[in-house]
N, C-alpha and C positions, 0 to 999 in steps of 0.2 A: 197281265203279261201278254204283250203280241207275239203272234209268233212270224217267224220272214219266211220270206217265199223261196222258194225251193230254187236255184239257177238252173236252167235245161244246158250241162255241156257235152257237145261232141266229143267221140272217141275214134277212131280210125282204127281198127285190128286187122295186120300184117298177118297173113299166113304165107309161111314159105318153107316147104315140109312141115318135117315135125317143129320150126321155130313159129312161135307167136309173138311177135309184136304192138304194143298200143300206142298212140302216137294224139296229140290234139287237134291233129289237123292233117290236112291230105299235104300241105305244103311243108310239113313238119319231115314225114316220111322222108321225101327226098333231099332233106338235110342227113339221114345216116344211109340212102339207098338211090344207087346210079340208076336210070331208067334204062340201061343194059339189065340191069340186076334183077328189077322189076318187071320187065318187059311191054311199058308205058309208059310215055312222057307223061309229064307234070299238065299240059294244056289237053290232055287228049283225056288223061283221069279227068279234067277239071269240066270238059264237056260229057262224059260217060253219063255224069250225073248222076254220079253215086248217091243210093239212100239207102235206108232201115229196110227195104223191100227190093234192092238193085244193088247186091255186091258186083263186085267185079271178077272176073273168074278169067284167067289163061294156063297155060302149062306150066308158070312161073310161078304165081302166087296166086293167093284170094284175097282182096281188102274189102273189106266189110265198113260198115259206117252205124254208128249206134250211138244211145243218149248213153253217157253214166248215171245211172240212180246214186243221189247222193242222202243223205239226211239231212234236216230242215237245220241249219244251227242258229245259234243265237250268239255266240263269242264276237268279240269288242264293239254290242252293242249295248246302250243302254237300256235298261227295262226300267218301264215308265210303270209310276202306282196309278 
Protein backbone atom coordinates (compact mmCIF):
# COMPACT_ATOMS: atom_id res chain seq x y z
CA UNK A 1 0.00 0.00 0.00
CA UNK A 2 1.43 3.70 -0.96
CA UNK A 3 0.60 6.13 0.89
CA UNK A 4 -0.06 9.95 -1.04
CA UNK A 5 1.42 12.94 -0.13
CA UNK A 6 0.15 15.31 2.02
CA UNK A 7 -1.18 18.78 -0.08
CA UNK A 8 0.38 22.01 1.60
CA UNK A 9 -3.12 24.42 1.71
CA UNK A 10 -3.19 27.94 2.73
CA UNK A 11 -5.48 29.35 5.18
CA UNK A 12 -6.00 33.24 5.69
CA UNK A 13 -7.46 33.87 9.64
CA UNK A 14 -9.56 37.16 9.82
CA UNK A 15 -9.29 38.71 13.27
CA UNK A 16 -11.56 41.46 13.76
CA UNK A 17 -12.28 41.78 17.60
CA UNK A 18 -13.47 39.07 19.22
CA UNK A 19 -14.69 37.53 15.44
CA UNK A 20 -12.23 34.98 13.68
CA UNK A 21 -12.43 34.34 10.45
CA UNK A 22 -10.70 31.50 7.89
CA UNK A 23 -10.75 32.17 4.34
CA UNK A 24 -8.40 30.19 1.29
CA UNK A 25 -7.18 32.79 0.11
CA UNK A 26 -6.34 36.65 0.67
CA UNK A 27 -8.58 37.27 -2.39
CA UNK A 28 -11.40 35.06 -0.84
CA UNK A 29 -11.65 37.66 2.25
CA UNK A 30 -12.66 40.37 0.31
CA UNK A 31 -15.48 38.42 -1.31
CA UNK A 32 -17.46 38.84 2.26
CA UNK A 33 -15.24 42.05 3.49
CA UNK A 34 -15.11 45.78 1.97
CA UNK A 35 -11.45 47.16 2.30
CA UNK A 36 -13.29 50.16 4.41
CA UNK A 37 -14.12 47.23 6.73
CA UNK A 38 -10.76 45.93 6.61
CA UNK A 39 -8.82 48.86 6.49
CA UNK A 40 -6.68 47.52 3.22
CA UNK A 41 -7.07 47.20 -0.25
CA UNK A 42 -6.84 43.94 -1.92
CA UNK A 43 -3.34 45.13 -3.96
CA UNK A 44 -1.70 46.65 -0.94
CA UNK A 45 -2.56 43.22 1.22
CA UNK A 46 -1.21 41.43 -1.91
CA UNK A 47 2.23 43.53 -1.91
CA UNK A 48 2.41 43.52 2.19
CA UNK A 49 3.46 40.15 1.50
CA UNK A 50 1.94 38.31 4.05
CA UNK A 51 3.47 35.14 5.48
CA UNK A 52 3.54 32.29 8.40
CA UNK A 53 6.27 35.02 10.02
CA UNK A 54 4.42 38.67 8.67
CA UNK A 55 0.79 38.94 9.74
CA UNK A 56 -0.63 42.03 9.02
CA UNK A 57 -1.55 44.16 12.08
CA UNK A 58 -3.89 47.70 12.01
CA UNK A 59 -6.45 49.08 14.30
CA UNK A 60 -8.90 47.14 12.25
CA UNK A 61 -8.04 43.75 12.14
CA UNK A 62 -5.01 41.10 12.04
CA UNK A 63 -4.78 38.49 9.08
CA UNK A 64 -2.49 36.01 9.50
CA UNK A 65 -1.45 33.56 6.74
CA UNK A 66 -0.79 29.74 7.79
CA UNK A 67 -0.65 26.10 6.21
CA UNK A 68 -3.74 23.88 7.43
CA UNK A 69 -2.23 20.48 8.66
CA UNK A 70 -4.39 17.96 7.02
CA UNK A 71 -3.93 13.95 7.23
CA UNK A 72 -2.41 11.98 4.51
CA UNK A 73 -5.82 10.28 2.92
CA UNK A 74 -6.00 7.69 0.70
CA UNK A 75 -10.14 7.86 -0.45
CA UNK A 76 -10.91 7.39 -4.31
CA UNK A 77 -7.85 5.97 -4.85
CA UNK A 78 -6.71 2.73 -5.82
CA UNK A 79 -4.41 0.55 -3.75
CA UNK A 80 -2.16 -1.35 -5.68
CA UNK A 81 -0.95 -5.15 -4.40
Amino acid sequence: METSEKKERTVIHLQMGDVHEYFGSVANVFEFHSAEELGITYGSLRNYGLSPNKPYINNKCIIRKGVLHQKAGGRGQILKK
